[in-house]
N, C-alpha and C positions, 0 to 999 in steps of 0.2 A: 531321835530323828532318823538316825540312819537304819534302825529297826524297819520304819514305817517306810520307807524309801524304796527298802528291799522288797517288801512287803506287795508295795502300790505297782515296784516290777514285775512282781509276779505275777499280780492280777494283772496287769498291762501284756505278759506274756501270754497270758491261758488264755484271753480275751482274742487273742491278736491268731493263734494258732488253733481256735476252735473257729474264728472267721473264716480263716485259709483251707481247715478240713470241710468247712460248706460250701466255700467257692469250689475246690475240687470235685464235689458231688453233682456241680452245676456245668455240663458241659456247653451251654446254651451261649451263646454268642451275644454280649451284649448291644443295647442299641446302640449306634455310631451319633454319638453328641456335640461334633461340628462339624459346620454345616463345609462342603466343600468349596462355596466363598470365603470362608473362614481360614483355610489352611495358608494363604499364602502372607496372610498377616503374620498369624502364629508363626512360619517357618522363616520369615523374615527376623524376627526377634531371636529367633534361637541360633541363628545361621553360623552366626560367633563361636558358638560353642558344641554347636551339634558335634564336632569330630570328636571332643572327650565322650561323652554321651555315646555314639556310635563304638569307640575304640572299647568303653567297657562293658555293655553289654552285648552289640551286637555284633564284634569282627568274630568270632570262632564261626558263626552262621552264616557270616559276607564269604568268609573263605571256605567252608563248605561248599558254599552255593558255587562259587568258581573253580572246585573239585570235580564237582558233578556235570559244571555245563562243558570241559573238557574243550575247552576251547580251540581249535587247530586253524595256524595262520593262513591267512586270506580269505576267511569267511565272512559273511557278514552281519554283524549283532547290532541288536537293539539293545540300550539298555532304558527301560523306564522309571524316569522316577529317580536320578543320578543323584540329586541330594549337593552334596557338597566337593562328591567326585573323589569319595575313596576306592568304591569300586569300579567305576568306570578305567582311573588309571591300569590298575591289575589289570582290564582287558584290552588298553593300550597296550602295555608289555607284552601280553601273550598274541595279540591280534595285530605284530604293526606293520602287514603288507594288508592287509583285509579294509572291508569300508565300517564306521564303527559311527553308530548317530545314537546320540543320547538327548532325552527330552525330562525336563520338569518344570512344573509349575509355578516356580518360586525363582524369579529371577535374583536376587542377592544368592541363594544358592549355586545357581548356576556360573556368579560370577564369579563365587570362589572354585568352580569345577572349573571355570575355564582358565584362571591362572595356573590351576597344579597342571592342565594340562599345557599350557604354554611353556612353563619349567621343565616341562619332562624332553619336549623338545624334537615331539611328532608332530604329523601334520595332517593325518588317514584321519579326520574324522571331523562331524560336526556337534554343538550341542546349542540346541534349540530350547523356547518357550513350546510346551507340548501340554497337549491332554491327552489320557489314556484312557478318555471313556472316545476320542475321534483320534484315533493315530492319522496323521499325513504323511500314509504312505500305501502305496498301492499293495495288493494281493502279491501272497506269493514270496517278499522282499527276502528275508529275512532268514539264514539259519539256524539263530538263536536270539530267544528274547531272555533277558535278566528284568527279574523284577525283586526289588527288596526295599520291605516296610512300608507299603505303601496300602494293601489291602486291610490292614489293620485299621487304617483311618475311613475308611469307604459303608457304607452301609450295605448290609449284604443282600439286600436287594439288588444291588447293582454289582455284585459278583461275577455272574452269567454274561451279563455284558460287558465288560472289561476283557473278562479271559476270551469272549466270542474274538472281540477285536483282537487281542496276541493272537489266538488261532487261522486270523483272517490273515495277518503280515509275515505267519512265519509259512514257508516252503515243506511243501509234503515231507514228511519223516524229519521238520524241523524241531528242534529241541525247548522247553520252557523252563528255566529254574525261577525259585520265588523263595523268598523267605521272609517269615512275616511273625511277628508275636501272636502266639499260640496259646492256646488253653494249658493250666498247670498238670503238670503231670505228681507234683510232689507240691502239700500244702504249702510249703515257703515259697512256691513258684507264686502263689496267690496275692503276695504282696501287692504286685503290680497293678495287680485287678480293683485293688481297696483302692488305692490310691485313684486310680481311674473314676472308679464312684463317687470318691470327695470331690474331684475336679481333675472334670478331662482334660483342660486346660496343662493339668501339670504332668499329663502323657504325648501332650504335641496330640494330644487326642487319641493314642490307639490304644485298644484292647484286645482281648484274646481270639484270634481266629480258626477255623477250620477247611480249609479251602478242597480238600479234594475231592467232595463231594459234589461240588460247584465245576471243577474240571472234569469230574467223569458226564456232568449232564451237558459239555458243549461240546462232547467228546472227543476229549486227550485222553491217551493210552498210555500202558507201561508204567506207572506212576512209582515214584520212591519217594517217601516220606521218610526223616529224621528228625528227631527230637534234641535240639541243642539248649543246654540252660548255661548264662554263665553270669556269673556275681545273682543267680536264683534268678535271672531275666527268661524266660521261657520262651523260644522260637522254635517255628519247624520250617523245615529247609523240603520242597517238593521239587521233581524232577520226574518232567513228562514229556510226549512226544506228539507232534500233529500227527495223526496218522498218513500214511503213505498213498499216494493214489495206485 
């Protein structure tokens, strides 16, 4: 029995890491399979537990991304898309004379963003029910917008318009970081992707993206792209500039 065990693992390996060497061959973006009525159920259900989820595959690329956006006090940021409010706190700490508004879609999210920010025991800032395909906020606002994980769930048809909108709120020579699951770079990165195909459901819906291509046509400049994988979760972390008048 334990012969055939071994056995059924190995064919269960080869099968699994010759998946992962096709998905890598495939840099194509899959189609986005909920629907964005859909998300705030899903992230309502998960909202419990999202912070484990978050802590182990995607903080090395949350804290990236607030390497890069270099945050200096009394600026003022956007963050879209705040989740549960791990990162938004981080730019509490670094921003806490600055104005600091955060939006997402999923209010039990938000309700746990607004208690860590209650504990923390500032006051600069607001966090609102938002959409990021209509920011409510005028031209111009904005020094930095943060966005993470949230283009992964979005259909890339609607790429172009989301980023038009950051590019509209943030201030000539404003800054944009993003970080978002990413195409694999290394077969085992491809896991994520299989799983995505059985049920997007058990991705909170995201799969692998490419976004700078989509930021150079609304035209952001200077771009820096980084490739972060951790526990094999595959993200790339971008960092770009509105251009200057």
């Amino acid at each position: 029995m334990g012969k055939f065990t071994h056995l059924g693992f190995d064919l269960f390996w080869v099968i699994f890491k010759e998946e992962g060497v096709t998905l890598l061959k495939q840099q194509q973006i899959l189609d986005a399979r909920i629907d964005k009525s859909e998300v705030p159920h899903i992230y309502k259900k998960v909202a419990s537990v999202y912070d484990i989820w978050a802590r182990l595959t995607e903080s090395k690329a949350r804290n990236r991304c607030l390497e890069l956006a270099s945050i200096r006090d009394g600026e003022s940021v956007l963050e879209v898309a705040v989740g549960t409010g791990e990162t938004f706190l981080e730019i509490l700490g670094l921003n806490s004379t600055g104005q600091n508004e955060g939006i997402d879609l999923t209010s039990e999210m938000l309700s746990r963003a607004r208690e860590k920010a209650k504990n923390l025991g500032v006051f600069n800032y607001r966090l609102e029910i938002g959409d990021a395909y209509n920011l409510d906020y005028p031209d111009n606002s904005f020094d930095l917008v943060i966005n993470n994980y949230m283009f992964d769930l979005l259909p890339e048809e609607d790429f172009s318009l989301v980023l038009a909108e950051f590019k509209r709120v943030l201030r000539p020579g404003g800054r944009l970081v993003l970080a978002n699951m990413t195409k694999p770079v290394h077969w085992y990165n491809s896991v994520w992707e299989l799983i995505y195909r059985a049920n997007p459901a058990w991705m909170g819906g995201c799969r692998g993206v490419l976004l700078q291509p989509h930021l150079e046509s609304v035209g952001f400049v200077d771009f820096k792209r980084e490739f972060v994988s951790q526990l094999t979760f595959p993200s790339e972390v971008i960092y770009a500039f509105k251009p200057s008048d």
